[in-house]
C-alpha positions in Angstrom: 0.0 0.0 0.0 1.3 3.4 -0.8 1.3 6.0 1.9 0.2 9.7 1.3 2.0 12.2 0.1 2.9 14.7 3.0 1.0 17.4 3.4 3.4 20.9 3.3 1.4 23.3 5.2 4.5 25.6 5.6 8.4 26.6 4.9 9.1 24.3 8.1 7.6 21.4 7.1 9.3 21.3 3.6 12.9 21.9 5.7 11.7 19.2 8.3 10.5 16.8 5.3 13.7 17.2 3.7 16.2 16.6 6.8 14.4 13.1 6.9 16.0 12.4 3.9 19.4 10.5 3.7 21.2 12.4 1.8 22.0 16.1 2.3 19.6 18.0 -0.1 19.4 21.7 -1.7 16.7 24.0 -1.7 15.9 25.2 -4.8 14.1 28.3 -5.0 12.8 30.5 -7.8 11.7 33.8 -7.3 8.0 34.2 -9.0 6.8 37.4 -10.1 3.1 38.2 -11.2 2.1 41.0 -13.4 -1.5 41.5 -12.8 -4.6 40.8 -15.5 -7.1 43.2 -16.4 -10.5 43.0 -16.6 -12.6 45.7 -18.9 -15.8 47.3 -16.9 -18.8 48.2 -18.7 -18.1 51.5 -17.8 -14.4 51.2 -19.6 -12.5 51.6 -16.6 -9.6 48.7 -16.1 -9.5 47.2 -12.8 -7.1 44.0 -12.2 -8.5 40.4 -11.9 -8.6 38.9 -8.4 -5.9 35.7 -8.3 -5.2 36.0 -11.6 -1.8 36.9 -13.0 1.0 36.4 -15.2 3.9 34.7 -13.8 7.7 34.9 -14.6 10.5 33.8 -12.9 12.7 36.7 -11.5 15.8 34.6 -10.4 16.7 30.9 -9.6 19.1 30.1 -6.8 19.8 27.1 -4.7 20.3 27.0 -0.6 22.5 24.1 0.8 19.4 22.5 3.2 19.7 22.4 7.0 17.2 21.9 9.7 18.3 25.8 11.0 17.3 27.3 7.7 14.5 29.5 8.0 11.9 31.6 6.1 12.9 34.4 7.1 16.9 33.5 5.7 15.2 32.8 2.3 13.1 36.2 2.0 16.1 37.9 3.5 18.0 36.6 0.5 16.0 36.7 -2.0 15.2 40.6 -1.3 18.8 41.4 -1.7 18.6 40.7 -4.9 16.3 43.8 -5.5 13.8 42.1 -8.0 10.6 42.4 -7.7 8.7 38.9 -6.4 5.4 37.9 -5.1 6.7 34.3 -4.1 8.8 31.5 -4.3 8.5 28.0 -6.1 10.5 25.8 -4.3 11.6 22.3 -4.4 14.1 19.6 -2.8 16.7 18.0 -4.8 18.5 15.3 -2.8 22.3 14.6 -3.5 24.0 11.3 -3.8 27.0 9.4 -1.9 26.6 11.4 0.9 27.2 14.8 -0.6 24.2 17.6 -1.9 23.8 18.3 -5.7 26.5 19.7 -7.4 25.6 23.6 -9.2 25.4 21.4 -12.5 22.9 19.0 -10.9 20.9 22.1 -9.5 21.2 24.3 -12.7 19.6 21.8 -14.8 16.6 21.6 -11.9 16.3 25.5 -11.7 15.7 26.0 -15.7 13.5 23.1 -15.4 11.7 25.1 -13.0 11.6 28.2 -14.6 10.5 27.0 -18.3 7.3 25.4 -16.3 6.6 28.9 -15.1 7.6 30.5 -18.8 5.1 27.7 -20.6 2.4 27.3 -18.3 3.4 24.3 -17.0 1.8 22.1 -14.1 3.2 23.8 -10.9 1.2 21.4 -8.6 4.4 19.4 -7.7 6.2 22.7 -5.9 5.7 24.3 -3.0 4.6 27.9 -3.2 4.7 30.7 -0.7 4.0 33.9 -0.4 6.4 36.5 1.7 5.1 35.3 5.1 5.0 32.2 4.9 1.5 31.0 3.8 1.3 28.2 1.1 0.2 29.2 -2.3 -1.7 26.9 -4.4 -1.1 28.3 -8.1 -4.0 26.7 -10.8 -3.5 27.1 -15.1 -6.8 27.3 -16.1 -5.6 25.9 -19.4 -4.8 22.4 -17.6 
């Protein structure tokens, strides 16, 4: 019998889910921005569409994992880099032989990441959150 897939309610238990793991793991974290849809009044006035957006990737970086990385760490990062993000994809790539994913390794996972944002691919299999902390659930309409 299979069991569940875990539930990730928040950034601690995607850290906690991956220290379980064997092998030491990277985060990997893209930085998602949305630019905001429009939707036409009768009246002609333009006022944006509630949870709807266009999303691009703003940066891709990986963060060796440890159980003492926190949210705050991440945002604190990811700010320095002066782009302008709504929230982060984020994923878990576990290394091999008892050492984390090589930049290579992680590269190759990042544009992955990215091109599923550029294309409108199926996000479902990240976790998403928003600067404080509260888990995103992102939908394509098209899928």
């Amino acid at each position: 019998m299979n069991s569940p897939t875990p539930q990730i309610e928040s950034f601690d238990d995607l850290v906690a889910m991956a220290a379980d793991e064997p092998e030491p793991a990277k985060l990997l974290v893209v930085l998602v921005g949305v630019e905001p849809v429009f939707h036409r009044r009768p009246d002609g006035t333009e006022v944006p569409a509630e949870n709807e957006g266009s999303l691009t990737p703003m940066m891709v970086r990986d963060l060796l994992l440890s159980p003492e990385l926190r949210l705050d760490d991440v945002v604190a990062a990811a700010d320095e880099t002066r782009q302008p993000w709504q929230f982060l994809m984020l994923a878990v790539l576990a290394g091999r032989d008892g050492r984390a994913p090589g930049r290579d390794e992680c590269d190759t996972h990042l544009k992955r990441m990215a091109k599923a944002i550029l294309t409108g691919g199926d996000l479902s299999r990240f976790a998403c959150f928003d600067r404080e902390g509260q888990p995103i659930r992102i939908e394509n309409p098209l899928l």
